[in-house]
Structure formats: structure tokens, C-alpha cells
MARBA-3410 file (N, C-alpha, C, O; in Angstrom, 1 decimal):
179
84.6,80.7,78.6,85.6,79.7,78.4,85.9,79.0,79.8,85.9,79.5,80.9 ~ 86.1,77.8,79.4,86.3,76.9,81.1,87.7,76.9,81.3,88.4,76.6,80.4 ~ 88.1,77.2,82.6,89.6,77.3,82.9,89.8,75.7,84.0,89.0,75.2,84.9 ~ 90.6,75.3,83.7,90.4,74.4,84.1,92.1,74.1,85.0,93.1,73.7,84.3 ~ 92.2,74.3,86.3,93.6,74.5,86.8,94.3,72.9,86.9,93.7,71.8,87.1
95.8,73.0,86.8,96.3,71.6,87.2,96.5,70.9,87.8,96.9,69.7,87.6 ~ 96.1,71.5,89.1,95.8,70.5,90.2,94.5,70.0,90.2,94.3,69.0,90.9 ~ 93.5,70.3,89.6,92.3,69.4,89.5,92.3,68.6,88.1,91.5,67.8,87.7 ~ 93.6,69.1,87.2,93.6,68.0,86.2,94.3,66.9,86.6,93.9,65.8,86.1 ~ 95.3,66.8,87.3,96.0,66.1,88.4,95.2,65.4,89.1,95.2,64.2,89.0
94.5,66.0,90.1,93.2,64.8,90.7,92.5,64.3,90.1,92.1,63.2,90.6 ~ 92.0,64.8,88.8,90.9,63.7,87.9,91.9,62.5,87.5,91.6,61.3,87.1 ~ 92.7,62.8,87.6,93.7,62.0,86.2,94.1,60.3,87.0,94.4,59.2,86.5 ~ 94.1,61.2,88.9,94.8,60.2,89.8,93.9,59.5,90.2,94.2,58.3,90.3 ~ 92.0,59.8,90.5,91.5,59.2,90.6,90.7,58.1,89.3,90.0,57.0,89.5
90.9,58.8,88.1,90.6,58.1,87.1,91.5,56.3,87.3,91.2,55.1,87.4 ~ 92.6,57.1,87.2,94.0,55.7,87.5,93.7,55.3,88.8,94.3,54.3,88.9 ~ 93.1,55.5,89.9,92.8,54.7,90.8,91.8,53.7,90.9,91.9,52.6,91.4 ~ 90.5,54.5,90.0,89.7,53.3,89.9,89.8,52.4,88.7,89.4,51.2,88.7 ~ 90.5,52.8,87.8,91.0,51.8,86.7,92.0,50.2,87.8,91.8,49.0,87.9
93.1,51.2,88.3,93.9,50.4,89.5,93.1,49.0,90.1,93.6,47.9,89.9 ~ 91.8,49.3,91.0,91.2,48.8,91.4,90.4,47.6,91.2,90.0,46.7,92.0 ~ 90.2,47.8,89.4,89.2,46.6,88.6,88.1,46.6,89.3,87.5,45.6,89.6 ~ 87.5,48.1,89.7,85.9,48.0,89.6,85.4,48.1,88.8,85.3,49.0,88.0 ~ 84.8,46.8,88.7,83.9,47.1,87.7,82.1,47.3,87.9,81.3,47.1,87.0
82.0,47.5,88.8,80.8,47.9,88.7,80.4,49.4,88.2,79.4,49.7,87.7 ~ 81.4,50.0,88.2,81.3,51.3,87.0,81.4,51.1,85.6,80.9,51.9,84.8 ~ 82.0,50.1,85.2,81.9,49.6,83.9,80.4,48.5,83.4,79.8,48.1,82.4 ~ 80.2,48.4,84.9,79.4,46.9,84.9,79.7,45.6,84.2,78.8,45.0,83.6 ~ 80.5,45.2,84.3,81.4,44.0,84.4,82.0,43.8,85.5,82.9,44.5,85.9
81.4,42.5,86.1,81.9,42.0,87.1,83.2,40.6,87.2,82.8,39.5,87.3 ~ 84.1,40.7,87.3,85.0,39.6,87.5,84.8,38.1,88.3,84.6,38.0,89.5 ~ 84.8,37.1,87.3,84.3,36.0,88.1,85.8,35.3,87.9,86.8,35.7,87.3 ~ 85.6,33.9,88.6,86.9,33.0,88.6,86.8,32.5,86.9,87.9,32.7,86.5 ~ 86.5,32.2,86.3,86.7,31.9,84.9,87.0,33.1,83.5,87.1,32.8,82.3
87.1,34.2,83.9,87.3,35.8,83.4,88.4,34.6,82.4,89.1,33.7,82.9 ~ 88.5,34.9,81.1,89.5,35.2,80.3,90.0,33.3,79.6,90.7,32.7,78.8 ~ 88.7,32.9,80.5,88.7,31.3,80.1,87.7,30.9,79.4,86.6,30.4,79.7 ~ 88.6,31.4,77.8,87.9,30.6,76.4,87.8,29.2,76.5,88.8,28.6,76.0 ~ 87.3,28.8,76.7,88.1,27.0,76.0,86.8,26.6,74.9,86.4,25.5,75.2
86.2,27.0,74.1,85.6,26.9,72.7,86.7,26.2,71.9,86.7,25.0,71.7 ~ 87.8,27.1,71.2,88.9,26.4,70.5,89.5,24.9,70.9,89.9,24.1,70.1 ~ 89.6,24.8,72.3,90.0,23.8,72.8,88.8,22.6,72.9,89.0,21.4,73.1 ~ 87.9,23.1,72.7,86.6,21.8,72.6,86.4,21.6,71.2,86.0,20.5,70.8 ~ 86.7,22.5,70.4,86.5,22.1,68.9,87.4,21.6,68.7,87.4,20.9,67.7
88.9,21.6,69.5,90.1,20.6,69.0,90.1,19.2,69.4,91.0,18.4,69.1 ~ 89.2,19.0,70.2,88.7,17.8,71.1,89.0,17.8,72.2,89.2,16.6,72.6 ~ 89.4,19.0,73.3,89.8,18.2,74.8,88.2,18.9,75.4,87.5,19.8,75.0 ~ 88.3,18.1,76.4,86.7,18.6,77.2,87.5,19.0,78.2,88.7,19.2,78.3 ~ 86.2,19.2,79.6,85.9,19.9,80.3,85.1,19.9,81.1,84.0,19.9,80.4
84.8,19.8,82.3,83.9,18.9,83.1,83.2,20.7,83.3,83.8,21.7,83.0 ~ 81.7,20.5,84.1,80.8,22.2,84.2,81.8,22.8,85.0,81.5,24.0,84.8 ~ 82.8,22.7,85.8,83.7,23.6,86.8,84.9,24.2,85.8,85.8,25.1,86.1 ~ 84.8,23.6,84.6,86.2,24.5,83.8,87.0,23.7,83.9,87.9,23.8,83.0 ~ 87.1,22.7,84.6,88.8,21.7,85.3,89.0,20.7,83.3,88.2,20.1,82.6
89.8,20.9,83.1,90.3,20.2,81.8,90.3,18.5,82.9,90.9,18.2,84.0 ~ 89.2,17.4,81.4,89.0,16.4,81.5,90.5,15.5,80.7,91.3,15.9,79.8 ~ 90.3,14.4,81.3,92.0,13.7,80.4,91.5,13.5,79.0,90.4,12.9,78.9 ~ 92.0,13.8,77.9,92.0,13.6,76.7,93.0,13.9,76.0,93.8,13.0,76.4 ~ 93.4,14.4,75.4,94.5,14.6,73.9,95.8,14.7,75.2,96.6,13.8,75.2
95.9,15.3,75.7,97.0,15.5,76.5,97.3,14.0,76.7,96.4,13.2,76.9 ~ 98.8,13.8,76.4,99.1,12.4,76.5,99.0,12.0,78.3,99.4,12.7,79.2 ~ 98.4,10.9,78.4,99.2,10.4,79.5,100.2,10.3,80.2,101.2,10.4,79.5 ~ 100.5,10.2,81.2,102.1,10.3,81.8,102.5,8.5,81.6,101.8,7.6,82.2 ~ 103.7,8.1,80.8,104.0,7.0,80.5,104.3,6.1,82.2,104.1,4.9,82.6
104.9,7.4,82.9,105.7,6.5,84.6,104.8,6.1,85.2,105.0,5.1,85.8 ~ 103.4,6.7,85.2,102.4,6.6,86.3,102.1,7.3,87.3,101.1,7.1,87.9 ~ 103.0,8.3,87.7,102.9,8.6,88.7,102.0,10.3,87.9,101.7,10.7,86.8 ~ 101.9,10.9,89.6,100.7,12.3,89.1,101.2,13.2,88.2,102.3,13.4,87.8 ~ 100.2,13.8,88.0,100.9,14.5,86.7,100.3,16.3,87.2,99.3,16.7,87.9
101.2,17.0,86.5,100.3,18.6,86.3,100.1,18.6,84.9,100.4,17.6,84.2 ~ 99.7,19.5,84.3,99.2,20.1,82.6,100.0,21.1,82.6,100.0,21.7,83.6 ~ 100.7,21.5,81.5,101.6,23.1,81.2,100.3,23.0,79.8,99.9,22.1,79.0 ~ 100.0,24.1,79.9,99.6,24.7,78.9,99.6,25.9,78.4,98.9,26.7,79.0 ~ 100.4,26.3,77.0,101.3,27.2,76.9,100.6,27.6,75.8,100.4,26.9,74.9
100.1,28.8,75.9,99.1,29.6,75.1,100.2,30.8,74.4,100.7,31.7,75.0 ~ 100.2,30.6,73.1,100.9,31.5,72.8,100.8,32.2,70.9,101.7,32.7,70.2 ~ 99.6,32.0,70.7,99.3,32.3,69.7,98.5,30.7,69.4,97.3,30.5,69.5 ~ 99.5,29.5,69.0,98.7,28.3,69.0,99.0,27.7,70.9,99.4,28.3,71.9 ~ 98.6,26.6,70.7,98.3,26.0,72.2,99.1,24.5,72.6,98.4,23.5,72.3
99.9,24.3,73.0,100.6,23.5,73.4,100.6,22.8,74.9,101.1,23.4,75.9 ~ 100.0,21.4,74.9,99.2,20.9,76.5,100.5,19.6,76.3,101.2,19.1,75.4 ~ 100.5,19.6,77.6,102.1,18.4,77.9,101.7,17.9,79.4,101.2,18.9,80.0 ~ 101.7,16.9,79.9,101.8,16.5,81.4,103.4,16.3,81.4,104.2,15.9,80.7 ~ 103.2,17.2,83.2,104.5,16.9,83.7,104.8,15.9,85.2,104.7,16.4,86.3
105.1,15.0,85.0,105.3,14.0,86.4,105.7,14.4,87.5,106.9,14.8,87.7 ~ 104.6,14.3,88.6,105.3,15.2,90.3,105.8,13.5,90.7,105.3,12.4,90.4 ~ 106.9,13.8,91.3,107.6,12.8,92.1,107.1,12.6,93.9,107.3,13.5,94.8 ~ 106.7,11.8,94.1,106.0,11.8,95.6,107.6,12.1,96.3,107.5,12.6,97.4 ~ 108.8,11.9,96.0,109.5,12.2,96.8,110.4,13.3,97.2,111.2,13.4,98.2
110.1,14.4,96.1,110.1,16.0,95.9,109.4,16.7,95.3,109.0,16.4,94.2 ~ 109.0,18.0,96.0,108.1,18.6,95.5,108.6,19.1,94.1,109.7,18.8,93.7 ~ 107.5,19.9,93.3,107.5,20.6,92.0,107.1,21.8,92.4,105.9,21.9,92.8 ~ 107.9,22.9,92.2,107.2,24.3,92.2,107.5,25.0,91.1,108.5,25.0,90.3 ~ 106.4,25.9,91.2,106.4,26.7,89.5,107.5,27.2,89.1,107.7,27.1,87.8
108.5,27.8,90.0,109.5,27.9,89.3,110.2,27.0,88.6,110.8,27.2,87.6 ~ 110.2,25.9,89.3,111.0,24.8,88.5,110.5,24.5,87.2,111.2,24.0,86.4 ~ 109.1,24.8,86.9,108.7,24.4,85.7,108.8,25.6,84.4,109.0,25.5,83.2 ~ 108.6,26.9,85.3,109.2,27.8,84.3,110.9,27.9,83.7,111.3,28.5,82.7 ~ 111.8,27.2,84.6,113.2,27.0,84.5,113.7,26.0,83.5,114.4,26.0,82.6
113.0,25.1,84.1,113.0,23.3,83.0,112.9,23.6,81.8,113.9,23.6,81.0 ~ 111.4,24.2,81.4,110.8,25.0,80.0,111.7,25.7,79.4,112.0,25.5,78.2 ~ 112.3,26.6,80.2,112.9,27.5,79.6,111.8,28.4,78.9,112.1,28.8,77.8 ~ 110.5,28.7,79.7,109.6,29.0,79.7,110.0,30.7,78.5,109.8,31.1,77.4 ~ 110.3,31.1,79.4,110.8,33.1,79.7,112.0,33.1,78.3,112.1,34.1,77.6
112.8,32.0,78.1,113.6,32.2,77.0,112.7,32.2,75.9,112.9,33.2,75.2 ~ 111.5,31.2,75.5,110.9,31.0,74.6,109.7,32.0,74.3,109.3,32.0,73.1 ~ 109.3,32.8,75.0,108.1,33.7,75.0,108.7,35.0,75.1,108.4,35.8,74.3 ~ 109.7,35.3,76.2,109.9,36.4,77.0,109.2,36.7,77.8,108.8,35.6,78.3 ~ 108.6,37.7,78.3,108.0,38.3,79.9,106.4,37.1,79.6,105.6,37.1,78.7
106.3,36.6,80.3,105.3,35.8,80.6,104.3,35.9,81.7,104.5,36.3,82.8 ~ 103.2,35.6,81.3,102.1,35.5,82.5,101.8,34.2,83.0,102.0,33.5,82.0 ~ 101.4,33.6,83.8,101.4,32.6,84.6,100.3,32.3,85.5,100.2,33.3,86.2 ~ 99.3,31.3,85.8,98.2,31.1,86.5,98.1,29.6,86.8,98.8,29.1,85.9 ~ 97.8,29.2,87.2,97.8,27.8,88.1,96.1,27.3,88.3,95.4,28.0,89.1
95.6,26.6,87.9,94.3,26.3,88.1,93.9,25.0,88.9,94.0,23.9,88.3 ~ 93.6,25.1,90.1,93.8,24.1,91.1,92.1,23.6,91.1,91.1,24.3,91.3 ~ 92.1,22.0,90.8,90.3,21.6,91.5,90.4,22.0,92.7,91.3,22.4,93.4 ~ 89.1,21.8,93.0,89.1,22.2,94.2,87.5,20.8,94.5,87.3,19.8,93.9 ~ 86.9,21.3,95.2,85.7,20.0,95.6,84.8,19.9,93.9,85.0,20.7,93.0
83.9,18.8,93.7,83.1,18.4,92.7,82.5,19.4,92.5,82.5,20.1,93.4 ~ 81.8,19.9,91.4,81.0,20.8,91.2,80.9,22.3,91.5,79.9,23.0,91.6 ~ 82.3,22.7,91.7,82.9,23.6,91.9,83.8,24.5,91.3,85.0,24.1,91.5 ~ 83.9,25.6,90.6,85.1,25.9,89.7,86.4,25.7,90.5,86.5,25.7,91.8 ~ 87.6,25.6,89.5,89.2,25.4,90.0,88.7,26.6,90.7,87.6,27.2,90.7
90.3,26.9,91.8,90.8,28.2,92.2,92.0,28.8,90.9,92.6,27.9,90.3 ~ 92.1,30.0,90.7,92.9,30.6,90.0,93.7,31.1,90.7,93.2,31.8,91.6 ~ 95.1,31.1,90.7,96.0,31.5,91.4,97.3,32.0,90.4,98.0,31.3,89.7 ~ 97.2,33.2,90.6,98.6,34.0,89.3,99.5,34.1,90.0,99.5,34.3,91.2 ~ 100.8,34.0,89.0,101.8,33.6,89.6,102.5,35.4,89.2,102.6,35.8,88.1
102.8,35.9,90.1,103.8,37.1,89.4,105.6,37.3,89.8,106.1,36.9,90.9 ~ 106.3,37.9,88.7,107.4,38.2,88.7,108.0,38.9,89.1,107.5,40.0,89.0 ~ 109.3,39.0,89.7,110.1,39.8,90.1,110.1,40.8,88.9,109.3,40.8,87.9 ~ 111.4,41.8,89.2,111.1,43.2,88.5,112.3,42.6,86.7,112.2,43.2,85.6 ~ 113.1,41.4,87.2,113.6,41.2,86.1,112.3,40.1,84.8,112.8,40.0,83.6
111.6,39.7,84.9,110.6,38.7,85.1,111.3,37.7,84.6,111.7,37.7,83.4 ~ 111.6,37.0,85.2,112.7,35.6,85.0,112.5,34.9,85.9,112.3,33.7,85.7 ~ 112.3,35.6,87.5,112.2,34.8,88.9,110.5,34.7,89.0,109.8,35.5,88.4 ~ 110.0,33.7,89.7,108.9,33.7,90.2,109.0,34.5,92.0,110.2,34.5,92.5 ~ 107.9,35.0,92.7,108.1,36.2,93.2,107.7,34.7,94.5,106.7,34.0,94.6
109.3,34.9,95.5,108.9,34.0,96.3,107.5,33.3,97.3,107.4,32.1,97.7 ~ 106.9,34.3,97.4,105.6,34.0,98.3,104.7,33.8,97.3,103.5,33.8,97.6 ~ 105.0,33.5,96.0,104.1,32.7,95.0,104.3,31.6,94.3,103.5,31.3,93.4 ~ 105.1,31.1,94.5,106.1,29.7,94.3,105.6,28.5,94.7,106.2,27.6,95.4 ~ 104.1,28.7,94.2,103.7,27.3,94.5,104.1,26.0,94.3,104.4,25.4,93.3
104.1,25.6,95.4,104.3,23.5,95.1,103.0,23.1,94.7,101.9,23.1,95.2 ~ 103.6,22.6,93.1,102.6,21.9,92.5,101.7,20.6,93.2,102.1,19.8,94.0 ~ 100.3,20.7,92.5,99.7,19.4,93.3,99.3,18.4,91.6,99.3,18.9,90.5 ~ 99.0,17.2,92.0,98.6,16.7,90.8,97.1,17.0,90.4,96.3,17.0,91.3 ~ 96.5,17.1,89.0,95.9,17.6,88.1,95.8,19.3,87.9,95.0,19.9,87.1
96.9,20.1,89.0,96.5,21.4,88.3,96.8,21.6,87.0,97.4,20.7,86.4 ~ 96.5,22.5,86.5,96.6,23.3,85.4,97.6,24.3,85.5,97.5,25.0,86.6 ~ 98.7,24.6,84.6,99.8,25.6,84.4,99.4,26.3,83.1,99.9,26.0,82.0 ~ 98.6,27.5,83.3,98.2,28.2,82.3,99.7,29.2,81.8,100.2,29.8,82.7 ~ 100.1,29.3,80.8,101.4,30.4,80.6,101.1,31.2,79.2,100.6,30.6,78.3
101.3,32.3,79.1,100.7,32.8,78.0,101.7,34.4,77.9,102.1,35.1,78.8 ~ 101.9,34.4,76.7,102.9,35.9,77.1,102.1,37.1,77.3,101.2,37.7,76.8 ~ 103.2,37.3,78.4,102.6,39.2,79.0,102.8,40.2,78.5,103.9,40.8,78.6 ~ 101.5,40.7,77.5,102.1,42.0,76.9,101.7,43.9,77.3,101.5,44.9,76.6 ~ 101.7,43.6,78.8,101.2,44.6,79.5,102.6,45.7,79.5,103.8,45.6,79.6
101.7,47.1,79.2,102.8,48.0,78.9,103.2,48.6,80.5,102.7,48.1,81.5 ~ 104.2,49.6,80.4,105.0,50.1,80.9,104.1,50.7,82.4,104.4,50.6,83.6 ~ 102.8,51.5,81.6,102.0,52.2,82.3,100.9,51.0,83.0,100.8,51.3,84.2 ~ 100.5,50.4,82.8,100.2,49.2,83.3,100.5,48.9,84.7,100.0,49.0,85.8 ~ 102.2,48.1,84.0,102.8,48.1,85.1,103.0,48.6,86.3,102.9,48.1,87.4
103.2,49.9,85.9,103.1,51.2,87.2,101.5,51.2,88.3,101.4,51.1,89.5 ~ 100.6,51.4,87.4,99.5,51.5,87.8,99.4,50.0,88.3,99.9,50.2,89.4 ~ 99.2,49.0,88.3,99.4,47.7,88.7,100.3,47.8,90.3,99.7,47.2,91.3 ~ 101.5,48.4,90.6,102.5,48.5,91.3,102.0,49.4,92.2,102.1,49.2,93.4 ~ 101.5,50.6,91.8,101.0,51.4,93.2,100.0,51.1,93.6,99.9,51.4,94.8
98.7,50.3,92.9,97.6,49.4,93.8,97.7,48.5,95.1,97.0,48.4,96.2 ~ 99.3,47.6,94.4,99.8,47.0,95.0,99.9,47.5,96.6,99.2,47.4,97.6 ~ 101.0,48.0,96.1,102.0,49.1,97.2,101.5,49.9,98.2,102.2,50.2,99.3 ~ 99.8,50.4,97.8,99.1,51.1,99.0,98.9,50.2,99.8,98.8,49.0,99.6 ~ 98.9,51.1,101.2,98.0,50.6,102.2,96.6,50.8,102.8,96.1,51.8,103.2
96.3,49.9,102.7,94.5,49.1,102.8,94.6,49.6,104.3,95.5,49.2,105.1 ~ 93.2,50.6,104.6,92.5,50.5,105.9,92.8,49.6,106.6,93.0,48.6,105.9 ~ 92.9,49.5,108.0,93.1,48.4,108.9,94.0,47.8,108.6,94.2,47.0,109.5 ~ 94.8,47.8,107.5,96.1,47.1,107.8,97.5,47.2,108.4,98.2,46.2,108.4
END
């Protein structure tokens, strides 16, 4: 019979959760690219396009009536709801303001959040996630991006459990070699 003590069920368990923690996936063999998790199929059979980098081309999304630049909220939440919002050249727009305006967090609850910025021609956007404070209401200051005109405001509700979170939080929290 295998006896198996708890301090080595304890170490399997910690480094199981550390490489889960990590998102290697070359143990799984799936590798993470910048487009991870970007369907847009439904969104081309509903007619908006998409230039080869991912970047959403202008279509069904109305126009901005003022003229002036616009960002995209696009609020994924079972169905899909796309809106331009007008940046003012004379104050900035940062994400929080747009999750506040929305009333983003009342309408969904705990929310996830990503930002898809062009970047040069022939290039995918950059992906940039936005995360929350511990109440998730606040955007987490050193991620409070100032909007630029044609990003993308991806929002979609976060239904990441308890354990997740944790495991998420101590990846975080360690300290990296040489740092």
C-alpha cells in the first residue's frame, strides 16, 4: 500500500497551483498569443469587419455625430453591445471614467475589462487588462488608462471564482528573481 505523507501532498498540490499560477503552457501545449479569447466570427456574421491585425474596421458602430475621436465600448455580456464614445481634445478620458459614466459594475457586477490599442499597420492591437481593486468598483490606479482615439473597450463579466482569485494574487505578490 502507498503511504503517501502530507507534507508531500502539500508540495504536489503547491507546485501544481504554481504552475497552473503561471499560464505555462507549454505543459499543456497551448501557447498564449495577443489575440487568445478573440472570437470575432459572430461579430462578422453580424456584419462588423476587421482589418488581418484584429483592430475592428468602422461599420455598424454608429459614427460619432460631433466629430471629434471616438473610442468603441464594447460590452460583451451574453449578447454584444458596440457604442462610440467622444474623447474631447481638451480632457483626457480614462477607463475609469468610462466604467463610472456606464455605470458599467452596476449593470453586470464584477467585471473584466481590456483595452485594445492599434498599434503600427499590419500589426495586431496591444492588449492591455484593466484590473480591480479588492472591492471591484475602482479601476486599480497604475491601470487607469487615458484613452486614445480608435481603442477598443472590451468589458465582459468576470466570473472567476474565489480560488482563482487567490491563486491569481499570490503569482502576483511573489517576488521575481532580480527584482
Amino acid at each position: 500500500m502507498l503511504k503517501i505523507s502530507v507534507n508531500s501532498t502539500l508540495t504536489l498540490l503547491s507546485v501544481v497551483l504554481m504552475v497552473g499560477a503561471t499560464g505555462c503552457g507549454s505543459l499543456t501545449g497551448h501557447y498564449r498569443t495577443a489575440n487568445d479569447s478573440l472570437d470575432t466570427r459572430q461579430l462578422e456574421a453580424a456584419g462588423y469587419s476587421f482589418d488581418e491585425s484584429g483592430a475592428q474596421l468602422p461599420g455598424k458602430v454608429a459614427p460619432s455625430s460631433s466629430g471629434l475621436p471616438t473610442v468603441v465600448l464594447d460590452i460583451r455580456n451574453g449578447d454584444r453591445h458596440m457604442e462610440r464614445i467622444p474623447i474631447s481634445p481638451d480632457k483626457p478620458l480614462f477607463i475609469q471614467d468610462v466604467v463610472k459614466d456606464a455605470k458599467l459594475t452596476n449593470r453586470l457586477g464584477k467585471i473584466r475589462v481590456s483595452i485594445m490599442r492599434a498599434t503600427t499597420p499590419n500589426k495586431p492591437p496591444v492588449r492591455m487588462d484593466v484590473d480591480f481593486d479588492s472591492s471591484g468598483q475602482n479601476v486599480m490606479q497604475e491601470q487607469n488608462y487615458a484613452l486614445q482615439p480608435n481603442d477598443q473597450i472590451i468589458v465582459s463579466k468576470d466570473d472567476t471564482t474565489w480560488l482563482e482569485n487567490m491563486i491569481g494574487n499570490a503569482s502576483k505578490n511573489r517576488k521575481r528573481p532580480g527584482t
